[in-house]
C-alpha positions in Angstrom: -8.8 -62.4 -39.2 -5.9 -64.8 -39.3 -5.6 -65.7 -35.8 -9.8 -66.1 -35.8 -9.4 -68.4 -38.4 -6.0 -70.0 -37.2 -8.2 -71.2 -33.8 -11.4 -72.1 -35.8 -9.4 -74.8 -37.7 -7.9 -75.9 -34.6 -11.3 -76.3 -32.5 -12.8 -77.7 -35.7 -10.8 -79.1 -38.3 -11.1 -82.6 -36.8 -14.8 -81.9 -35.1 -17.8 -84.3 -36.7 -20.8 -82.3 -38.3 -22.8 -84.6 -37.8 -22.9 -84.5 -34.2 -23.0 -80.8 -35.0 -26.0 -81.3 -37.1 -27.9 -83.5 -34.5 -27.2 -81.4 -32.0 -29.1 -78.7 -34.1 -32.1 -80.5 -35.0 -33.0 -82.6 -31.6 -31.0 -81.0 -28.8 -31.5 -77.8 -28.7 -34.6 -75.2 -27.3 -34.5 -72.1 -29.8 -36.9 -70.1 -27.5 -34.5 -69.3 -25.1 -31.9 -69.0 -27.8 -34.6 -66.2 -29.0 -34.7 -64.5 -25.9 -30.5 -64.8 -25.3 -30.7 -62.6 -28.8 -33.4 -59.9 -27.5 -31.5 -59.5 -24.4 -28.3 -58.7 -27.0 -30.1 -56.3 -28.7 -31.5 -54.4 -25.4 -27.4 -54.5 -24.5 -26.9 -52.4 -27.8 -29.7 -49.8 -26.7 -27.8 -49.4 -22.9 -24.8 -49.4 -25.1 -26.2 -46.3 -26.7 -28.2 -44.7 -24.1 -24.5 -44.8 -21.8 -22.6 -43.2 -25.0 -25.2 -40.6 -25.7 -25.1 -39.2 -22.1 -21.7 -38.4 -22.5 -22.2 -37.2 -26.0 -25.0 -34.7 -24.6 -21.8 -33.7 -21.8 -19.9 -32.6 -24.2 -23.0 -30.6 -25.7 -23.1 -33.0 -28.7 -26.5 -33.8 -29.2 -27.4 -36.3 -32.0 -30.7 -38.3 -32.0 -30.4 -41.0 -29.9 -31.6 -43.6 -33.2 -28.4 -42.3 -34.6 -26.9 -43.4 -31.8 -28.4 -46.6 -31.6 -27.3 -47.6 -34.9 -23.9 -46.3 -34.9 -23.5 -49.0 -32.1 -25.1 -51.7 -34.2 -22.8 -50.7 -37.0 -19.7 -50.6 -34.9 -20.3 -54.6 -34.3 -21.1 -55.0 -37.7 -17.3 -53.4 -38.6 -15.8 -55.3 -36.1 -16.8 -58.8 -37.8 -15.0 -57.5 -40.3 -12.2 -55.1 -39.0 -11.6 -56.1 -35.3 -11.2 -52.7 -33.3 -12.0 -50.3 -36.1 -15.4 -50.1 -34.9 -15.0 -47.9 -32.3 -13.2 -45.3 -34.6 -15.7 -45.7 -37.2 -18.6 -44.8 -34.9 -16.6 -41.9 -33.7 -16.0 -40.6 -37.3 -19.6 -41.5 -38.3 -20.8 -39.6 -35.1 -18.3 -36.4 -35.5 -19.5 -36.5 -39.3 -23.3 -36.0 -38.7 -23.0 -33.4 -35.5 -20.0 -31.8 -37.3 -18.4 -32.6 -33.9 -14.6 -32.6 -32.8 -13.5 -35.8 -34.0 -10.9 -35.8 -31.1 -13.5 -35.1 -28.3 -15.5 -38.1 -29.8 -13.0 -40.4 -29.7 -11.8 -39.6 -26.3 -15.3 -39.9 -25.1 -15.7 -43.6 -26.8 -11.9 -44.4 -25.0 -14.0 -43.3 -21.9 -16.7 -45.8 -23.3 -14.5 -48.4 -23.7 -12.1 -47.8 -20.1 -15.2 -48.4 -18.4 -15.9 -51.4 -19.5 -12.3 -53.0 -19.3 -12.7 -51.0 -15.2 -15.7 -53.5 -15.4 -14.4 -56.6 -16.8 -11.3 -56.3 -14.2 -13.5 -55.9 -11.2 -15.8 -59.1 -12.5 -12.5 -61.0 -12.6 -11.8 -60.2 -8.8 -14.6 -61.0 -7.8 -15.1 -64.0 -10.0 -12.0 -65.1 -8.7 -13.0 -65.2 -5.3 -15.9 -66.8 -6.0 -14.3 -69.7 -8.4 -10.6 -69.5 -7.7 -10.5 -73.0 -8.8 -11.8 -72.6 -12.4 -9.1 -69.4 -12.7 -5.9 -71.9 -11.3 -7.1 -74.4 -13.3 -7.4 -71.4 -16.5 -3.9 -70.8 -15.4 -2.3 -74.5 -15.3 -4.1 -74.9 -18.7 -2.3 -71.7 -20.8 1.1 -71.1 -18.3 2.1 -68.9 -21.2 -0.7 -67.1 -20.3 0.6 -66.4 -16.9 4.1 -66.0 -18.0 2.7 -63.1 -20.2 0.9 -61.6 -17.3 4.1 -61.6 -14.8 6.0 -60.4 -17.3 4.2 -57.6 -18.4 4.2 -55.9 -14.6 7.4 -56.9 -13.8 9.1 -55.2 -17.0 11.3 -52.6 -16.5 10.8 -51.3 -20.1 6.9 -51.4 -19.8 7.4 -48.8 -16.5 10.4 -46.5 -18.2 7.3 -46.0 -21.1 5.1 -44.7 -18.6 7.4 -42.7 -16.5 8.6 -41.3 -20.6 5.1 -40.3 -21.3 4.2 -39.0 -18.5 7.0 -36.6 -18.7 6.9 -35.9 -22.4 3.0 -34.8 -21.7 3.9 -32.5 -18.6 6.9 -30.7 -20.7 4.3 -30.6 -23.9 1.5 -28.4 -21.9 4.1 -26.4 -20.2 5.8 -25.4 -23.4 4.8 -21.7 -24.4 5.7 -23.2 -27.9 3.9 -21.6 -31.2 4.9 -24.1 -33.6 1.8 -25.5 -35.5 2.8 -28.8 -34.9 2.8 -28.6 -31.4 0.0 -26.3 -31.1 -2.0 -29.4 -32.7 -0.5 -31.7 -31.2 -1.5 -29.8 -27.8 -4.9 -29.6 -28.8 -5.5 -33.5 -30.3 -4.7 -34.2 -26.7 -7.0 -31.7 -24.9 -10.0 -32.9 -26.9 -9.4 -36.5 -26.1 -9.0 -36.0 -22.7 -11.9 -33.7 -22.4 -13.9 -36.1 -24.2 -12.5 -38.9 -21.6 -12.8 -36.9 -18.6 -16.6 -35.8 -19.0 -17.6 -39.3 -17.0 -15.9 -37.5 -14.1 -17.2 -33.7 -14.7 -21.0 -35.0 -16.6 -24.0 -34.5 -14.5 -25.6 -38.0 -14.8 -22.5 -40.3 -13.5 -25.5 -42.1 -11.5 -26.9 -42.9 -14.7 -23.5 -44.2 -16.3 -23.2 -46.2 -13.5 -26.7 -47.7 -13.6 -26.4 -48.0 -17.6 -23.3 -49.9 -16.8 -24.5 -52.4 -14.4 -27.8 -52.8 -16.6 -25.2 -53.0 -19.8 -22.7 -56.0 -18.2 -26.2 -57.7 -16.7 -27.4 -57.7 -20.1 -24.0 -59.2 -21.8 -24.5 -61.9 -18.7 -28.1 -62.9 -18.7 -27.9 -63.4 -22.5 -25.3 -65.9 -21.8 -26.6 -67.3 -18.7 -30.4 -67.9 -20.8 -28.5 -69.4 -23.4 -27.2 -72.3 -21.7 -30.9 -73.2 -21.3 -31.0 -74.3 -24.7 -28.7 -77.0 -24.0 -29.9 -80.4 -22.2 -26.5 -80.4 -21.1 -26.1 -76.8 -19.9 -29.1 -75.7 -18.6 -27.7 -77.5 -14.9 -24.9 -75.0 -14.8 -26.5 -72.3 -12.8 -25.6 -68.9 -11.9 -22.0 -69.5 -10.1 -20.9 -71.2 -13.2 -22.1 -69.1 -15.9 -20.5 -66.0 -13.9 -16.8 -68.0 -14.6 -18.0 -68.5 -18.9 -19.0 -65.5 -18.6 -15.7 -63.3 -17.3 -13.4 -66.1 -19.4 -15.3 -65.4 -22.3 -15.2 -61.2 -21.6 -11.1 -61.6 -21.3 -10.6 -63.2 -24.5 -12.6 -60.2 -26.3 -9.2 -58.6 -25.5 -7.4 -60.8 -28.6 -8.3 -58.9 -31.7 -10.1 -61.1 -34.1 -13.7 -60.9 -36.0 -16.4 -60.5 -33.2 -14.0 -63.4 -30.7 -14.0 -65.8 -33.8 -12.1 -68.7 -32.0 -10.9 -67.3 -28.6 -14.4 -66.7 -27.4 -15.4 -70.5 -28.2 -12.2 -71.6 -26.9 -12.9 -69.5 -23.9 -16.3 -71.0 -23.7 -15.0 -74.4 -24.6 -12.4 -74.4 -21.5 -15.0 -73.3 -19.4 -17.3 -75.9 -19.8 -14.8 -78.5 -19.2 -14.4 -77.3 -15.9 -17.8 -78.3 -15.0 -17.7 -81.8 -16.7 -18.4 -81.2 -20.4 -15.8 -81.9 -22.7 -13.4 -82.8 -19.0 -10.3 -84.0 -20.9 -9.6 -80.0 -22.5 -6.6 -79.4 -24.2 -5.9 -76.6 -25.9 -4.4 -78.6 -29.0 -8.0 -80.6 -29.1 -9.8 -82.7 -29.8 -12.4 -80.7 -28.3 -15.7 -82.0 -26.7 -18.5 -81.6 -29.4 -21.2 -80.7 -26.9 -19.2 -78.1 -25.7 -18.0 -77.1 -29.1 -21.6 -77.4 -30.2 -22.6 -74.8 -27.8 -19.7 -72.7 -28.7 -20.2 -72.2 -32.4 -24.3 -72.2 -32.0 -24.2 -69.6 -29.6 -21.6 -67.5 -31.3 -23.4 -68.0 -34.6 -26.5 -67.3 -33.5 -25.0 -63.7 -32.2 -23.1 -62.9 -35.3 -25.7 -63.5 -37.6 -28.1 -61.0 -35.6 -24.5 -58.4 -35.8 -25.1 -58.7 -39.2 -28.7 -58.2 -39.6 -27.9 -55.3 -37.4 -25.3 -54.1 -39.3 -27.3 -54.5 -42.5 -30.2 -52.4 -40.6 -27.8 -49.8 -39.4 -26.2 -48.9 -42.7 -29.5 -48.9 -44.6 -30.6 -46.3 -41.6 -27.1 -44.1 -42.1 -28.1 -43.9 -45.5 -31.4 -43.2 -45.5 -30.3 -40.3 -42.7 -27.4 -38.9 -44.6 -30.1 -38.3 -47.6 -32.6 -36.3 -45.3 -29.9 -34.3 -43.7 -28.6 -33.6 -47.2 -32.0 -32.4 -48.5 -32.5 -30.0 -45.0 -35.3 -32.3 -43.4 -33.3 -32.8 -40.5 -31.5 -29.6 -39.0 -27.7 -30.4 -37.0 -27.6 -28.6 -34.1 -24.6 -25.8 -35.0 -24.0 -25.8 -31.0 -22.2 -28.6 -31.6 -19.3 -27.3 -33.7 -19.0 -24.7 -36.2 -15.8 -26.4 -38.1 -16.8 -29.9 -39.8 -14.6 -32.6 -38.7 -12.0 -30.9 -36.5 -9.7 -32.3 -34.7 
């Protein structure tokens, strides 16, 4: 939340509302900042319909609304708690099917590998396409690329691999009968089992479809977006591709839902097509492009919330019927609660 807030006063502590406001009132389409938000909420549903297919692999088998709205909730936490999200969807999922909380998890870290398999393979070939916009990305923040070197080159970064990959071989070949490693043993089977079934799962055609329908989603609601925008709707495909993948890598920093490094992202990207050209990253910032930043973004997290609200109202509303025995868990799942 601090480092969200940290770069929101930067990009706007010297930015002029009014423009802001003008912007708002005479500049921009809302249709096709309507349709930008459907498109979101079909990503959700792919979001869920990829999830649940490796749910039903590990023969956990919740309605696929439950599904559905323990995605929308996950966003909904993440405005609030960046990251905790995904282990409150887990918990909330493991809860209702009285599921292995482990196996859960590991099947949401197989969620969540494919998408950063995804975002890598977007950046390649974004790069390729726009070399120039990434150079220029990397003249811009050399700390950036500092970070980057340094983190392949380090010696200690490799010696931790090489010591867990070790400490994991000598861990399953231990004969051991000590609790502690015994559930220790068996924390790390679930999550791998519930990270592996992408592999084993009948279906992987279907993840990969859901996937490439999921990351098409996250891009056309982006790329309809900029129609809004007398300013933006010239960019075209080649150019929303590079917002796009620059906006996806700065998900990585952990604040509320990209507060301030998915504007500045955004911001930085737009300059490289001639709005807001003189970018720094110590400001002043371009209020077009900042404009477009904060709408878009706003727009977004107010549906997250909405969402959210929706979501939670559902959980209740399903925890009561469960409760009172109108809707049966299937005990195939687990017979043991929330196991790890």
């Amino acid at each position: 939340m601090f480092i969200g807030g940290g770069l929101v006063y930067l990009l706007y502590s010297s930015f002029d509302f009014q423009q802001m406001k003008d912007i708002m009132q005479n500049s921009i389409n809302y249709w096709w900042i309507a349709l930008a938000l459907i498109i979101s909420i079909l990503s959700h549903i792919v979001r869920a319909a990829r999830w649940n297919l490796q749910l039903k692999a590990l023969n956990i088998k919740p309605h696929f609304s439950a599904v559905v709205n323990s995605i929308f909730g996950t966003y909904a936490v993440n405005l609030v708690f960046p990251r905790l999200g995904e282990v409150w969807r887990s918990t909330y999922i493991a809860d209702r099917q009285r599921a292995s909380l482990t196996t859960v998890i590991g099947s949401m870290v197989g969620d969540r590998l494919s998408d950063t398999i995804t975002v890598l393979s977007l950046t390649i070939a974004t790069f390729f396409i726009a070399s120039d916009a990434f150079f220029s990305f990397l003249d811009t923040y050399p700390n950036i690329q500092q970070g980057i070197f340094n983190m392949i080159s380090s010696a200690w970064v490799w010696c931790a691999a090489v010591f867990a990959i070790i400490a994991l071989i000598l861990l399953f070949r231990s004969k051991s009968q000590n609790k502690f490693v015994l559930a220790v043993k068996t924390i790390i089977k679930n999550l791998w089992d519930g990270f592996s079934v992408i592999i084993k799962m009948k279906g992987k055609w279907w993840f990969l479809f859901y996937t490439i329908l999921l990351w098409g989603c996250y891009y056309m609601q982006l790329y309809v977006a900029t129609f809004a925008f007398p300013y933006t709707e010239h960019l075209g495909a080649k150019a929303t591709l590079v917002l796009f993948v620059l906006s996806s890598i700065s998900m990585g920093i952990p604040t509320n839902g990209g507060l301030g490094a998915w504007h500045i992202a955004i911001i930085f990207g737009l300059s490289l097509y001639g709005i807001g050209s003189h970018f720094s990253p110590a400001g002043p910032f371009d209020a077009q492009a900042s404009a477009f930043a904060m709408i878009v973004w706003g727009s977004q997290t107010i549906l997250l919330i909405l969402l959210g609200i929706y979501a939670f109202s559902y959980i209740a509303f399903d925890k009561h019927r469960i409760a009172s025995g109108k809707i049966k868990i299937d005990a195939t799942n687990s017979s043991s609660g929330m196991k790890l």
